[in-house]
VEXBA-269818 format. One record per atom (N, C-alpha, C, CB): atom name; x, y, z. Coordinates in Angstrom, 2 decimals, padded with zeros to 5 digits. Glycine has a CB too. Layout:
<atoms>
- at,X,Y,Z
- CA,X,Y,Z
...
</atoms>
This chain:
<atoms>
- at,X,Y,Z
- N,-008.36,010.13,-001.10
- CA,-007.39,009.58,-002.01
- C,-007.36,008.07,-001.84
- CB,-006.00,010.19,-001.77
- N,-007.49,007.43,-003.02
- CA,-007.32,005.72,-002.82
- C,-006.25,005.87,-003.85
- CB,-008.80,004.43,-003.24
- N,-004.85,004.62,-003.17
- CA,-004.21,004.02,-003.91
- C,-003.79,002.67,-003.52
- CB,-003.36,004.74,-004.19
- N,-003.54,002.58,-004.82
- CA,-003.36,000.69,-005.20
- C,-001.42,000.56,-005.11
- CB,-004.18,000.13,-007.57
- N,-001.33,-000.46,-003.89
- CA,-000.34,-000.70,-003.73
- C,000.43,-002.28,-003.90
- CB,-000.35,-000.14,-002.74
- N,001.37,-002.61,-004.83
- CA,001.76,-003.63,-004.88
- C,002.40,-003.94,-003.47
- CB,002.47,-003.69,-005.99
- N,002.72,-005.17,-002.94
- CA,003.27,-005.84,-001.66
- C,004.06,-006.81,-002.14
- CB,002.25,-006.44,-000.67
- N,004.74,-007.56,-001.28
- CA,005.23,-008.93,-001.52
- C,004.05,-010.26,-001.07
- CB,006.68,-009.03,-000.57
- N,004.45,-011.25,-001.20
- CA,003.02,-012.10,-000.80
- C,003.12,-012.15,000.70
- CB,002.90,-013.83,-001.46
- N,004.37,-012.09,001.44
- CA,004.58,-012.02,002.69
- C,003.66,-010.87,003.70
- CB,006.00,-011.80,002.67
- N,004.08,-009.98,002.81
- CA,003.38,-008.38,003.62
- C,002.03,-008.23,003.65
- CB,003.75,-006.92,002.86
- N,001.58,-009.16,002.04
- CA,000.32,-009.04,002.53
- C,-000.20,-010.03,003.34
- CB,-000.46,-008.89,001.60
- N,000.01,-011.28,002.76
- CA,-000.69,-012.28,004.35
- C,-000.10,-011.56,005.16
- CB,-000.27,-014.10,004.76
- N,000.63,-010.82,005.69
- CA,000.39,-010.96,007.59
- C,000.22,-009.26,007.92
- CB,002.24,-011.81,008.73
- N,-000.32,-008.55,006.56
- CA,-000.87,-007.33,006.74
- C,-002.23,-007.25,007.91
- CB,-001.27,-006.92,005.27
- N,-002.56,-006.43,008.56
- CA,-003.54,-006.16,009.75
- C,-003.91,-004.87,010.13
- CB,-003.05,-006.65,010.91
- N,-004.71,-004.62,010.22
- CA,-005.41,-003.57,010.71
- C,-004.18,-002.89,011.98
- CB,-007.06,-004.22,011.35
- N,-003.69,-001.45,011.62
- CA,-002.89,-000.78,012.37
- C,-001.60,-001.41,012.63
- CB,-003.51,-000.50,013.45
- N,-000.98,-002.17,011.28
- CA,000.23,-002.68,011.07
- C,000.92,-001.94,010.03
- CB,000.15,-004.02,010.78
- N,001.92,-002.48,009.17
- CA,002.61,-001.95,008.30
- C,002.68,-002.83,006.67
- CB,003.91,-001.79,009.06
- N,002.90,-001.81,005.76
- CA,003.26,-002.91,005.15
- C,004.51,-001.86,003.66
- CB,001.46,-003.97,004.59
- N,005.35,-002.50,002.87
- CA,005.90,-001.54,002.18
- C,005.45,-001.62,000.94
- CB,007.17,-001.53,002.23
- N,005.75,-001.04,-000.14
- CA,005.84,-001.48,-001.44
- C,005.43,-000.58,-002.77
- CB,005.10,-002.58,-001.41
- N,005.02,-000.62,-003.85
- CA,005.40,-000.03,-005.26
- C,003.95,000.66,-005.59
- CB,005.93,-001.33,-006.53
- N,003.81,001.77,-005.59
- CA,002.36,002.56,-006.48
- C,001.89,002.58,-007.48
- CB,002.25,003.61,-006.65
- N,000.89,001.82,-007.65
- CA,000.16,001.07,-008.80
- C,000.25,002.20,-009.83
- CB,-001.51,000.52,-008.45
- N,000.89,002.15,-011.07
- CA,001.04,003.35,-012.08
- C,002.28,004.13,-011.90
- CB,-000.13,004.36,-011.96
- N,002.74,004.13,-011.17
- CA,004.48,004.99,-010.36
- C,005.24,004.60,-010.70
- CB,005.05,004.99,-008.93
- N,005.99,004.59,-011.83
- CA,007.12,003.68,-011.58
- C,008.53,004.61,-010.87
- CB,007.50,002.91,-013.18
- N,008.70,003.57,-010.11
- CA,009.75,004.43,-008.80
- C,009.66,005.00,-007.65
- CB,010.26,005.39,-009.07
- N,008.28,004.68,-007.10
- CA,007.71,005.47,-006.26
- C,007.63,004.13,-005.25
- CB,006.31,006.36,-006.81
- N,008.32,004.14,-004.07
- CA,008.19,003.01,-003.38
- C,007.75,003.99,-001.54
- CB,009.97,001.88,-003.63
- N,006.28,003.03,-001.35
- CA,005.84,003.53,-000.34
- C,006.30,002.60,000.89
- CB,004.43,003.73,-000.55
- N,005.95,003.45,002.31
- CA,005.99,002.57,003.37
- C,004.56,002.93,003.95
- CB,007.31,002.76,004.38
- N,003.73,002.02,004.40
- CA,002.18,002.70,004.87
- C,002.07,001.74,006.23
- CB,000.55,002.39,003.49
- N,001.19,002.80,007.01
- CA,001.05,002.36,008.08
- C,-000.38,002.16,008.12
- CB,001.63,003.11,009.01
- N,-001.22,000.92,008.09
- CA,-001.68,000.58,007.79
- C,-003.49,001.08,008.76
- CB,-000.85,-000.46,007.58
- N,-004.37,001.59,008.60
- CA,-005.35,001.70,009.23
- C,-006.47,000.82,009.44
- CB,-005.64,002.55,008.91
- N,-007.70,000.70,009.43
- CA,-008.70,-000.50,009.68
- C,-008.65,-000.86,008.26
- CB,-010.35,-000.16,010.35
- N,-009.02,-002.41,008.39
- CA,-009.43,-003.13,007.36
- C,-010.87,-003.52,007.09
- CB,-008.77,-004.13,007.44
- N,-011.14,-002.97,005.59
- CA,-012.54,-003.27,005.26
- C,-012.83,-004.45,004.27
- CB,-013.13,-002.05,004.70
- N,-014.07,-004.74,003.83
- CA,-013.97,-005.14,003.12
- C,-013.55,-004.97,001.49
- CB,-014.60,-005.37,003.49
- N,-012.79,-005.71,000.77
- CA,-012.45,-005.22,-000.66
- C,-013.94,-005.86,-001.12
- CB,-010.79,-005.94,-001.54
- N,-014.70,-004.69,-002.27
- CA,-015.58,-005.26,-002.86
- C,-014.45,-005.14,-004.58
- CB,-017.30,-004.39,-002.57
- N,-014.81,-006.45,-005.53
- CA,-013.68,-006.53,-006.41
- C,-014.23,-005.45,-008.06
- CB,-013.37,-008.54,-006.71
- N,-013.57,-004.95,-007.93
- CA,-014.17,-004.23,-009.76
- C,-014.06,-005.28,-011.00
- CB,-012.92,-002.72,-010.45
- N,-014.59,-004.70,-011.77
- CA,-014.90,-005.44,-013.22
- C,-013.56,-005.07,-013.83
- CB,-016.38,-004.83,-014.23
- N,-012.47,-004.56,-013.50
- CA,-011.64,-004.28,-014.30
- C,-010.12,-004.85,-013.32
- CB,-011.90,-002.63,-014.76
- N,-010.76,-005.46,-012.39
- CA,-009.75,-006.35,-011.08
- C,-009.50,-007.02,-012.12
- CB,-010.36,-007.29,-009.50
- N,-007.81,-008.03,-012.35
- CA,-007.45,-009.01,-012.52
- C,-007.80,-009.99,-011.78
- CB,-006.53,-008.91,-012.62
- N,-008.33,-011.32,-012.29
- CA,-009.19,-012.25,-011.27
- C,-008.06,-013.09,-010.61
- CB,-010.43,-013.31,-012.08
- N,-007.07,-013.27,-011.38
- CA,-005.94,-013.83,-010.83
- C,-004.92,-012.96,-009.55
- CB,-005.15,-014.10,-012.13
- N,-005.30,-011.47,-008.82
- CA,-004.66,-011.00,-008.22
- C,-005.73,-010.95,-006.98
- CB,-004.03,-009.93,-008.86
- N,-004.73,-010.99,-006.10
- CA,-005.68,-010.93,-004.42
- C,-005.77,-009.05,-004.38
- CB,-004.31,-011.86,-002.44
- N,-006.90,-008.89,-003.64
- CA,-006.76,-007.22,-003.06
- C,-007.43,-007.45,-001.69
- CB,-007.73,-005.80,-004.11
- N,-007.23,-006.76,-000.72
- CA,-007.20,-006.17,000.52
- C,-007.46,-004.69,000.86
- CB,-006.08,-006.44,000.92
- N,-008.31,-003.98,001.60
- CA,-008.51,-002.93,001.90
- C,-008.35,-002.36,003.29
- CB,-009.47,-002.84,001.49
- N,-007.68,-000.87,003.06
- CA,-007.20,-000.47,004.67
- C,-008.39,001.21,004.34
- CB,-004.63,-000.12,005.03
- N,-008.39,001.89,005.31
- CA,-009.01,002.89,005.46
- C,-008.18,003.60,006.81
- CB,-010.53,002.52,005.55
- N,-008.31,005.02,006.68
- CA,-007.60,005.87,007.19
- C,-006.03,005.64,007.27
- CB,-008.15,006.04,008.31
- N,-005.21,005.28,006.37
- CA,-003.83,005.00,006.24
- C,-002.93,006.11,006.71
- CB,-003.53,004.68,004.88
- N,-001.79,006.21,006.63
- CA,-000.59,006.85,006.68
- C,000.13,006.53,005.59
- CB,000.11,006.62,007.78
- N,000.71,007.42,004.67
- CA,001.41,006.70,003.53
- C,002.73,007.70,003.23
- CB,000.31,006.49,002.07
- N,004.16,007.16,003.29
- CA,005.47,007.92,003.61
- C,005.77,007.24,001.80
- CB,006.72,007.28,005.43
- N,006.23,008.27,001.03
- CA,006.88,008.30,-000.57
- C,007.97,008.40,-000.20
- CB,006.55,009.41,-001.70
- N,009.31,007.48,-001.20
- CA,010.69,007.47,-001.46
- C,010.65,007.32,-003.04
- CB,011.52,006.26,-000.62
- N,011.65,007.74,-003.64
- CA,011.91,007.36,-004.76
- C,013.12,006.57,-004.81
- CB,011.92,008.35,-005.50
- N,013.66,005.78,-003.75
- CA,014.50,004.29,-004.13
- C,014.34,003.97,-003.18
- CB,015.97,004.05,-004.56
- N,014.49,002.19,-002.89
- CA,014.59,001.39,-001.67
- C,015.31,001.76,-001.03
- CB,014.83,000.26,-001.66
- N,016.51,002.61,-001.36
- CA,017.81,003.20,-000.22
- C,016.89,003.76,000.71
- CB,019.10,004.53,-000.81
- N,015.96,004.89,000.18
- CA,015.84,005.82,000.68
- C,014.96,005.37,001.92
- CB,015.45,006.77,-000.22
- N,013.74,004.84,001.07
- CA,012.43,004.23,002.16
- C,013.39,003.34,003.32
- CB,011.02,002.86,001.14
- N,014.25,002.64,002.56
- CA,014.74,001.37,004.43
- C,015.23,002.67,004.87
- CB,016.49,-000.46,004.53
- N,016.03,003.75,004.64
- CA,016.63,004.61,005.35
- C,015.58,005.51,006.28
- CB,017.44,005.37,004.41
- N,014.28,005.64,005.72
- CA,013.56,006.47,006.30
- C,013.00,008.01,006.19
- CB,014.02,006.35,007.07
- N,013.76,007.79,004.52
- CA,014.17,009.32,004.28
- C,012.84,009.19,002.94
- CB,016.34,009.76,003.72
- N,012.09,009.85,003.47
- CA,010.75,010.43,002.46
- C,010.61,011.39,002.17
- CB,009.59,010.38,002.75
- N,010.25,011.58,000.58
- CA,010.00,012.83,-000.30
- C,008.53,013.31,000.02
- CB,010.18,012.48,-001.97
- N,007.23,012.74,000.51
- CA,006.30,013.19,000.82
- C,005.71,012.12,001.53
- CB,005.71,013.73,-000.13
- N,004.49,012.76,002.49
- CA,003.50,012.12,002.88
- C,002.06,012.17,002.93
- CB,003.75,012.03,003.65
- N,001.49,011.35,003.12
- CA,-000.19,011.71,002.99
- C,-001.08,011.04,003.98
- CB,-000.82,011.25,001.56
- N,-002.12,011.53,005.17
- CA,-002.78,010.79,005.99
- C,-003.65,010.62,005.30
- CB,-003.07,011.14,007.14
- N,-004.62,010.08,006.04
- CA,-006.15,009.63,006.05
- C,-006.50,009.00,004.42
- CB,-007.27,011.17,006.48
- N,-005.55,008.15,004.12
- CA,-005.84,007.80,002.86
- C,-006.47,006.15,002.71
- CB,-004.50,008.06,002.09
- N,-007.36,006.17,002.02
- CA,-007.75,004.30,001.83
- C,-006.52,003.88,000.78
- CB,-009.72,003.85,000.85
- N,-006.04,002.46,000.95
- CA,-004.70,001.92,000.12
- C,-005.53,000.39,000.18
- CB,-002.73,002.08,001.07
- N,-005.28,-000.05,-001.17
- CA,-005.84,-001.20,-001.74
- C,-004.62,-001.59,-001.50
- CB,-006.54,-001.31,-003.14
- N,-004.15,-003.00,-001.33
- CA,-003.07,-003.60,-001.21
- C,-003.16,-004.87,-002.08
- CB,-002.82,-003.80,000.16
- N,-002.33,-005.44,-002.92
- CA,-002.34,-006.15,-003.79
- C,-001.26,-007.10,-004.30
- CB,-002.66,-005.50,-004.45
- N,-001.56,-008.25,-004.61
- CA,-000.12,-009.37,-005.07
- C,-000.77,-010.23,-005.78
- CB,000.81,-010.31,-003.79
</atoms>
């Protein structure tokens, strides 16, 4: 499973290999993740990338679903998913 995750510009500069980072599922609206972040690869960019947006790549992730910010700062997740690659993006 790959998904594309919006960030803040913060989360992503100081995103890292086996860190964290939170934020919104590219196509979801309402779906706000928290991922724990696995190795970082290289992003190679697609023809259909916006040239004006940065991307970043993690491999083997952890990824915890909320459907409101209450819920995710609270900790309280509707699903989860391992071993997932997450494009990270701002």
């Amino acid at each position: 499973m790959i998904l594309r995750i919006k960030v803040s510009r913060n989360d992503f500069n100081a995103a890292t290999s086996d860190g964290w980072v939170d934020g919104l599922v590219q196509g979801r609206e309402g779906l706000y993740t928290y991922v724990e972040l696995g190795k970082e690869q290289e992003y190679i960019p697609k023809p259909t990338d916006d040239p004006k947006t940065e991307y970043r790549m993690f491999r083997g992730c952890s990824v915890f679903f909320a459907t409101s910010l209450k819920r995710l700062a609270e900790g309280y997740y509707e699903a989860e998913e391992s071993n997932v690659t997450v494009i990270i993006y701002c």
